[in-house]
N, C-alpha and C positions, 0 to 999 in steps of 0.2 A: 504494500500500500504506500503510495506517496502522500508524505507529510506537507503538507504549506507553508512556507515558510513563515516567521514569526510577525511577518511586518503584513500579511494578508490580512488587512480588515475588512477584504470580504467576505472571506469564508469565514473570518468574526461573525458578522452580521449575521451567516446563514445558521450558523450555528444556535446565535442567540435568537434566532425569529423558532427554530426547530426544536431545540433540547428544551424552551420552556411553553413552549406551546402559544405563543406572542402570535405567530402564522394563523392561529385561526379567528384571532381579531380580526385580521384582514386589515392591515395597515396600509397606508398610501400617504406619498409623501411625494411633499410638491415643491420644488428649488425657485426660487427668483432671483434670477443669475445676472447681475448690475455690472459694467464697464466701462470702459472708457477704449474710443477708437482714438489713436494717436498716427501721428504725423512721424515720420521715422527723423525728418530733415529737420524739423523743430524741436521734438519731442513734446509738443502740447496737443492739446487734443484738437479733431477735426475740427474746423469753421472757427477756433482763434486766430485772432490776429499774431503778424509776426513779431510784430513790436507793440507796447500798447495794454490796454485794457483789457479783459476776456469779455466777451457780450456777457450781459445781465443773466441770471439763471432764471427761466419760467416759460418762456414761449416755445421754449424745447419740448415738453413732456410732452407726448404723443402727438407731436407736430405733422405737420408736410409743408412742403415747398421749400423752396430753394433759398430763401435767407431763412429756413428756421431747420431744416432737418440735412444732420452730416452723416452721410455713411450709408443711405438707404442701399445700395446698390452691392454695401457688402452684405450688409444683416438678410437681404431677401434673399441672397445665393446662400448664406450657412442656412436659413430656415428649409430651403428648399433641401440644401445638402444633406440637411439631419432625416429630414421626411425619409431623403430617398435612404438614407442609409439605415430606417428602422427606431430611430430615436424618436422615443414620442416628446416633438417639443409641441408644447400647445398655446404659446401666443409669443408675440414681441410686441415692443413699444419702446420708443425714444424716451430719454428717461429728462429729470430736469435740469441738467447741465449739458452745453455743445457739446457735441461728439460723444455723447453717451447714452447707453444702453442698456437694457433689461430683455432676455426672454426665460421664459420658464419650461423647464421639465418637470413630468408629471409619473405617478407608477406608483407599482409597490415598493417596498423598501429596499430591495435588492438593487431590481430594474432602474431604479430611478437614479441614484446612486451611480449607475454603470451610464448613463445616460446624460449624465451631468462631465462627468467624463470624456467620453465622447463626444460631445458638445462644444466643450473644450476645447478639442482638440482640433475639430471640420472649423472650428470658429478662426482658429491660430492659421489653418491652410487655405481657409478663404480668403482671411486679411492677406494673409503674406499675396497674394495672387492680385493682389490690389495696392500693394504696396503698403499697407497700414499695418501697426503694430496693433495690439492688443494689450491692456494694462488694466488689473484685477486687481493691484495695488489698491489700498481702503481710502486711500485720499492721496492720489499722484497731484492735486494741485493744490498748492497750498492759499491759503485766506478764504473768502467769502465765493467759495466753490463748494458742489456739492460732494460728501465721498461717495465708494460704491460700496455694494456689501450684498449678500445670497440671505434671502430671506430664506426660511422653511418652514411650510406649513405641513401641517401633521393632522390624520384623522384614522379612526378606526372604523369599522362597521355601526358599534351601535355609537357613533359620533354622527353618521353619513342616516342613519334609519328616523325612522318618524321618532318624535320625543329627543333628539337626537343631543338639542341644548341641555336637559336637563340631565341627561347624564354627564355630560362634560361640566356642569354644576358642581354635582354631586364631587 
């Protein structure tokens, strides 16, 4: 039998959803995955300026058009890339600073986990293809910018079922 090695946290996880029985709560778990698309030749993020002041933060948050949204062009090929390659990512949105981003992966606790990951990853091979960096850094700009950060939401069965609040009360 092959052992895993000690740094596998995810036969951790599988482990801990199986040996205590956590797996038939039916857990699902949901990432909200925040960044920043960056300029490689500036190192700031898309649509600042090169010298100067950064645009104001707010007209960004799920914006369009061409003086409010940087990057569309990369975020809709990793969305599309994730589709194709079985990642279940289930939304994006421009987030409230230029050149920043959120989309989310969804799943049980394994799946989601491996998906956040991957995600990752089509995210870093899309930029590069476009010339932009990628920066997960929690605050790549410093003063009255926003940070980023992976939201996680969590729910179980009798969370998601009728009465569903009141057990999450309890």
């Amino acid at each position: 039998m092959i052992t895993p090695h000690e740094t596998n946290t995810r036969h951790q996880l599988d482990h801990l959803l199986h040996d205590n029985n956590v797996h038939k709560q039916e857990p699902q778990v949901g990432f909200e995955m925040e960044f920043f698309m960056m300029n490689p030749d500036t190192g700031k993020p898309l649509g600042f300026p090169d010298n100067g002041e950064p645009p104001k933060q707010g007209q960004f948050y799920c914006s369009n058009g061409a003086q409010n949204c940087y990057g569309r062009k990369v975020i809709d090929e990793h969305y599309d890339a994730c589709l194709y390659a079985g990642v279940n990512i289930v939304g994006v949105n421009a987030e409230v600073a230029c050149g920043q981003w959120e989309y989310q992966v969804f799943g049980n606790a394994v799946n989601a986990c491996d998906d956040a990951w991957m995600s990752r990853y089509i995210l870093s091979r899309v930029a590069e293809k476009h010339n932009v960096d990628i920066s997960w850094h929690p605050k790549p700009i410093q003063g009255d910018c926003n940070g980023s950060g992976m939201h996680t939401n969590f729910s179980t069965l009798a969370m998601r079922d009728s009465g569903g609040l009141q057990h999450i009360l309890n």
